[in-house]
C-alpha positions in Angstrom: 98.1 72.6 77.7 94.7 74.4 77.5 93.2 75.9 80.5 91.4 73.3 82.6 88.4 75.3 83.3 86.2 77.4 80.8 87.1 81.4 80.5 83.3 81.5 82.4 84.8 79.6 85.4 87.3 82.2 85.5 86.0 85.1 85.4 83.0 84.0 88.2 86.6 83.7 89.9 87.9 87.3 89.0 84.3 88.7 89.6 84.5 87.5 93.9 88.0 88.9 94.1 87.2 92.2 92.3 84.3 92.5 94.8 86.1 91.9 97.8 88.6 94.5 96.7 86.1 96.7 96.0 84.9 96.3 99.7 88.3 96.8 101.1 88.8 100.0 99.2 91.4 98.7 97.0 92.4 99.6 93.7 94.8 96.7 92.7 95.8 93.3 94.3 99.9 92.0 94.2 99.6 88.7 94.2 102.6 86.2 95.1 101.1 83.2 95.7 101.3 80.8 92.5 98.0 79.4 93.8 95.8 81.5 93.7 97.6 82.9 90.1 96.3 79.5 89.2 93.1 80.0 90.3 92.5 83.1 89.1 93.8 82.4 85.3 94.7 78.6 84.7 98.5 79.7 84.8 100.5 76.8 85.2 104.2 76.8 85.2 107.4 76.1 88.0 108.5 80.0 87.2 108.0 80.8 91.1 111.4 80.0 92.3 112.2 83.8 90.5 109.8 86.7 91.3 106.6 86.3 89.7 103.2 88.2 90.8 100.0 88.6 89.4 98.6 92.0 89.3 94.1 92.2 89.8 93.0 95.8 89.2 89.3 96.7 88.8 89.1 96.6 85.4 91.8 95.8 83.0 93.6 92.9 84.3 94.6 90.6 85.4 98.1 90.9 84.7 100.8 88.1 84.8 104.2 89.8 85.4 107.5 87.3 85.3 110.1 86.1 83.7 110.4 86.6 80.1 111.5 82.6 79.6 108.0 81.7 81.5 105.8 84.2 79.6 105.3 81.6 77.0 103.7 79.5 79.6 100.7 82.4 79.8 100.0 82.0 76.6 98.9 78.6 76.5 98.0 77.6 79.8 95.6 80.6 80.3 93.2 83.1 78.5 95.2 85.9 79.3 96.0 88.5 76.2 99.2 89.5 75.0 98.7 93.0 76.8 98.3 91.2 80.3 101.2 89.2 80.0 103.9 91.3 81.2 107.4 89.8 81.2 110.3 91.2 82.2 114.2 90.8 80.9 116.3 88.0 81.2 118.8 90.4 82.5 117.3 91.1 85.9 117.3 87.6 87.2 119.2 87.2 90.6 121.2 90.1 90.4 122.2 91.5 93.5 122.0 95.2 92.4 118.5 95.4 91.0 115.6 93.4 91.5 112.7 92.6 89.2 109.9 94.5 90.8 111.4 97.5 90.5 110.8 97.0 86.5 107.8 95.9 87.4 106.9 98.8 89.8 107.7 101.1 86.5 105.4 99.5 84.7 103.1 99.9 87.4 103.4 103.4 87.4 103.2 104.1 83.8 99.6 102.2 84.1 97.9 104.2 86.5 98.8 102.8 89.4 101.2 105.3 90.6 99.4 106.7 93.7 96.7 103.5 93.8 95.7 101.3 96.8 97.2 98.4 96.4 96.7 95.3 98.5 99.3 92.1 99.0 99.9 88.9 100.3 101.9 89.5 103.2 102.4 85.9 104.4 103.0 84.4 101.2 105.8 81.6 100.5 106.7 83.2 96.8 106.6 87.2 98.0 109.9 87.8 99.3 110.2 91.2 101.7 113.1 91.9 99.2 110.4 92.0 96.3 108.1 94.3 98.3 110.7 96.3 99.0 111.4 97.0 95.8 108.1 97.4 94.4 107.2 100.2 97.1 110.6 101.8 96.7 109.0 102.1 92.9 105.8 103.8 94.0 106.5 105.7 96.9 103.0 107.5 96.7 101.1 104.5 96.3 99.4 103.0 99.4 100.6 99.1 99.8 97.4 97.3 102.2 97.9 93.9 104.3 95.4 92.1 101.9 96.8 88.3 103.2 94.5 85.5 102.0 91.5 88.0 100.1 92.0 85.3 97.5 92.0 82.4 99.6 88.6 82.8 101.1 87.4 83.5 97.8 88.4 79.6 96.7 86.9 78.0 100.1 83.7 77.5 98.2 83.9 75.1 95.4 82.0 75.1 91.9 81.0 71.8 90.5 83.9 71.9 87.9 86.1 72.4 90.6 85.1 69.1 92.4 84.5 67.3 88.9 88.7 67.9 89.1 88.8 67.1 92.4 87.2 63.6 92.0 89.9 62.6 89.3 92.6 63.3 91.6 90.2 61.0 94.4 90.9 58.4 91.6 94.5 58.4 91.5 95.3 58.9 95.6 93.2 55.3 95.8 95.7 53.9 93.2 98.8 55.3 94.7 97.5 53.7 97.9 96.6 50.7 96.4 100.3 50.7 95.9 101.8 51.3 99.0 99.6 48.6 100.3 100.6 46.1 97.8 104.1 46.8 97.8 104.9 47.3 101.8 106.8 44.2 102.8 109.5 43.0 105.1 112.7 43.7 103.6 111.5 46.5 101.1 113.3 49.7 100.9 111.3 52.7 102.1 112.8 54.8 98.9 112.1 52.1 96.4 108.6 51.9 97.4 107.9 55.6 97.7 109.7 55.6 94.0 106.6 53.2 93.1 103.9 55.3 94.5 104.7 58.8 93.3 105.1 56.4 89.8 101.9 56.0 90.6 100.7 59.2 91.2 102.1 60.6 88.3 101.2 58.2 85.7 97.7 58.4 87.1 94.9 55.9 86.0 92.2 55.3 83.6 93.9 58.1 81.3 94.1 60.6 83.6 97.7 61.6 84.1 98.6 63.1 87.4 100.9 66.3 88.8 103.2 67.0 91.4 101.2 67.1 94.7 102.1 69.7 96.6 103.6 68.1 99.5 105.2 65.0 98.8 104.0 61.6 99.9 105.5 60.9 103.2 105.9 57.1 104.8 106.2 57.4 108.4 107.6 53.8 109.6 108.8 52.7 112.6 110.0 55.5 114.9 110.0 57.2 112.6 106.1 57.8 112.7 105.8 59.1 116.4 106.4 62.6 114.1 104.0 64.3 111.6 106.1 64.4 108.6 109.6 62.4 108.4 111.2 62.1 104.6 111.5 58.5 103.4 115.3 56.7 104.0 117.4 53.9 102.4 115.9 51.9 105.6 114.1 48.7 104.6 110.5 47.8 106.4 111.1 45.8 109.5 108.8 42.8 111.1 106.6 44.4 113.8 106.7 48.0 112.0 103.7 50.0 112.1 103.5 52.2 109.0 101.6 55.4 107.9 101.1 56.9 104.4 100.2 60.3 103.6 100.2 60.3 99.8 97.0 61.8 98.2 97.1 63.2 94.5 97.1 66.1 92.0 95.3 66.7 88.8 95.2 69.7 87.1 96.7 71.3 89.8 93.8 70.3 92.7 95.2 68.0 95.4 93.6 65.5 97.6 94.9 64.1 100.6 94.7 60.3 101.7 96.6 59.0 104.3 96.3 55.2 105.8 98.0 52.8 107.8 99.6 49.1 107.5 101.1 47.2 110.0 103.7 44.1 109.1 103.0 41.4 111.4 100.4 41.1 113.9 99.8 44.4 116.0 99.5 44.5 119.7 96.5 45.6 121.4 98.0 49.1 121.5 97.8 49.4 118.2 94.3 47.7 118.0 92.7 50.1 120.2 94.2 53.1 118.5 93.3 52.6 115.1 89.3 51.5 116.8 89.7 55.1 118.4 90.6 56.8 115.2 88.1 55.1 112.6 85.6 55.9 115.4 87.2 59.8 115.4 86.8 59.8 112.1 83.4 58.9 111.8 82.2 61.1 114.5 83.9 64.3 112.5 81.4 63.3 109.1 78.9 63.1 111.2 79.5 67.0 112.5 80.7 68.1 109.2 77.8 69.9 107.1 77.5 73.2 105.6 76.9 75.7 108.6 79.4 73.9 110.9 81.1 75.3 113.2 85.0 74.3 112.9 85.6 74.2 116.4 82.2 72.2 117.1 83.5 69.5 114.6 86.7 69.5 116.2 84.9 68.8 119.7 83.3 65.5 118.4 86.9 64.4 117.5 87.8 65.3 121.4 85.0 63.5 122.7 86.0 60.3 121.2 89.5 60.9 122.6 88.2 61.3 125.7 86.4 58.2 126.0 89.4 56.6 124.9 92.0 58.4 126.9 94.0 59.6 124.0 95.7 63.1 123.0 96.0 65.0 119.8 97.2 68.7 120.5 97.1 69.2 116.7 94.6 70.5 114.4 92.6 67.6 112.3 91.5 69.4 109.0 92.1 72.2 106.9 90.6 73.7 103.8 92.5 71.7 100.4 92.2 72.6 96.5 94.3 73.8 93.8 97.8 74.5 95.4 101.8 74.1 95.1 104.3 73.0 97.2 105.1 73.0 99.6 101.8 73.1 101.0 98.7 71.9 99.7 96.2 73.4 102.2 94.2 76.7 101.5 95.2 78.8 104.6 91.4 79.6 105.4 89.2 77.0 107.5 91.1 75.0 110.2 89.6 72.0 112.3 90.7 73.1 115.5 89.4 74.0 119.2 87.5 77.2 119.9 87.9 77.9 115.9 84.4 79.9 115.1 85.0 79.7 111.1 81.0 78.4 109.5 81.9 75.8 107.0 80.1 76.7 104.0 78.9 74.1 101.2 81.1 72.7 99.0 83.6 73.5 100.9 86.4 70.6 100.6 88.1 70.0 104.4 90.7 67.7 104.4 90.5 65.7 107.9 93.6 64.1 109.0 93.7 62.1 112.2 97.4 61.4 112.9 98.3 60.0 116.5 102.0 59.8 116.8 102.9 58.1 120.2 106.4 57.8 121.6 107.9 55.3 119.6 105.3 54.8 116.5 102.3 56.8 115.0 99.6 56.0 112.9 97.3 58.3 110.6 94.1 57.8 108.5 92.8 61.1 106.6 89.8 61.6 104.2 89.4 64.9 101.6 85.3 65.7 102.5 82.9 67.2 100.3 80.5 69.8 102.5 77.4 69.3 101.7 73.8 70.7 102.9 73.1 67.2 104.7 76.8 66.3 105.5 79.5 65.3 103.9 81.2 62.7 101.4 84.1 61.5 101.1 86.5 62.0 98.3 88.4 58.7 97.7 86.7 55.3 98.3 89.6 53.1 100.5 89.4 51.1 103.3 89.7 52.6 106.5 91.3 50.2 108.7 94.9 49.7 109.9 95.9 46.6 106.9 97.8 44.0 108.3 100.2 42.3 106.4 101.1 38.7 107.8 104.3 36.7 107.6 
């Protein structure tokens, strides 16, 4: 599978993190996170589950370093050469007396980058402290820098390729949605209609075939919704459950999130008033989002609403979303939160999720937002409201 973006796209992409190094003093990057590998090169492979890194230095790279069974995945899923694809043997995989970096910290040294400065992700899922280890133990006179997220907040802002993607994956969140919708009824199991929607999500629609999303869709249903993120069961959908969705999609690697609501059989007034005080939440956050926003000032027109209506959410509400793995899907930069003093630039893509989980149900409803200069649009075009299915 080619690349999904032009070489151009991805050297714009190379050129801000070489720059921000450059600022920092550094003379190589480590990077860890399979994400922002991705980002940087179009690499696209499940090899992270055994050390993998990328390696940015100022001029040469970037370099993929990993498994020699996964360098074949380089080769086609990226524009790197054969000289940055550095693999190393099958033989060093999960042995408890070596470790792969340390062949990899070899060839580090035997490139130059024996005494460098070289920055890392220090808070990565993918970079374990054993694999640090190893690499410094392999070049002691090099200078290892707390670089955490320098790639992140290079992806915040979005090119117009990037949210071309992004819109395809809009396309197939509405359809997994449609699905839960359609197929939520009394009697149903939860697991054989969460087998239906990530069906969905995976087939895709209109010929776009779809990924793995990075956190997997979630159906929070009965009381089993007064917490964020419960795993499906065997259980079947009762009469008089209110149920939440928090599916979204993947293409090419980018994720969107969409979450919604149903509720079998009629809701109280409890339920009413809750899902009035979140569609009126939600549209009070677009109407603060824009480029220059504050995060912390959009976050206080979400709290005024609560206030009016009484209710409490001591959670975050949005967070920066692109290309990404699991198990998160979220970009580590912007957060929607009180006090936060982060300036939302333009095409920046937030992902606003408004869950309220009481003590003995929840409910959530979510957009993915597009920053613009005047505001902001929204990703996926579905109904806001809580759907009610009748007996």
């Amino acid at each position: 599978m080619a690349p999904a973006f032009p070489k151009s796209e991805y050297d714009a992409r190379l050129a801000r993190v070489r720059a921000e190094m450059n600022a920092r003093g550094l003379d190589a990057m480590v990077i860890g996170d399979p994400a922002n590998i991705n980002w940087l090169t179009g690499y696209d492979a499940w090899s992270f589950y055994t050390p993998q890194m990328m390696l940015v230095d100022l001029h040469d790279g970037p370099f993929w370093m990993g498994r020699l069974m996964d360098a074949g995945a380089a080769k086609f899923t990226s524009y790197l050469t054969e000289s940055q694809i550095v693999a190393y043997p099958e033989t060093l995989v999960q042995r408890p007396d070596t470790h792969p970096m340390s062949y990899l910290a070899d060839w580090m040294a035997d490139h130059g980058f024996a005494t460098a400065r070289i920055g890392y992700e220090s808070d990565s899922y993918y970079f374990s402290p054993r694999a640090l280890a190893a690499l410094q133990a392999g070049l002691p006179d090099a200078d290892f820098i707390d670089a955490d997220l320098l790639v992140n907040w290079q992806r915040l802002v979005k090119s117009q390729a990037e949210i071309a993607i992004m819109q395809k994956a809009a396309r197939i969140a509405e359809a997994a949605m449609q699905t839960a919708w359609d197929g939520a009824q009394v009697g149903v199991r939860q697991c054989d209609l969460m087998a239906e929607v990530t069906a969905t999500q995976i087939r895709g629609v209109d010929g776009l075939g779809g990924d793995m999303t990075a956190i997997h869709p979630l159906i929070l249903a009965g009381e089993a919704a007064a917490t964020a993120h419960p795993m499906w069961t065997e259980a079947p959908l009762e009469d008089g459950q209110t149920i939440a969705f928090e599916l979204g999609a993947c293409y090419r690697r980018y994720n969107v999130g969409l979450a919604r609501t149903i509720h079998l059989g009629n809701p109280n007034d409890e339920v009413k008033r809750t899902s009035e005080a979140v569609q009126d939440g939600m549209a009070a956050v677009m109407g603060a989002l824009k480029a220059g926003s504050i995060a912390g000032d959009v976050h206080a027109a979400w709290q005024g609403v609560l206030d009016r209506y009484g209710l409490e959410k001591p959670s975050r509400i949005g967070y920066s979303i692109g290309a990404s793995y699991a198990p998160d899907w979220g970009e580590h930069t912007v957060s929607i939160r009180p006090h936060e003093t982060t300036v939302i630039p333009e095409n920046a893509v937030i992902h606003v999720i408004l869950g309220m989980w009481m003590s003995d149900w929840g409910m959530e409803l979510s957009e993915t937002l597009h920053v613009r200069d005047d505001g902001c649009t929204r990703m996926c075009d579905f109904p806001q409201h809580v759907h009610v299915i009748e007996r």
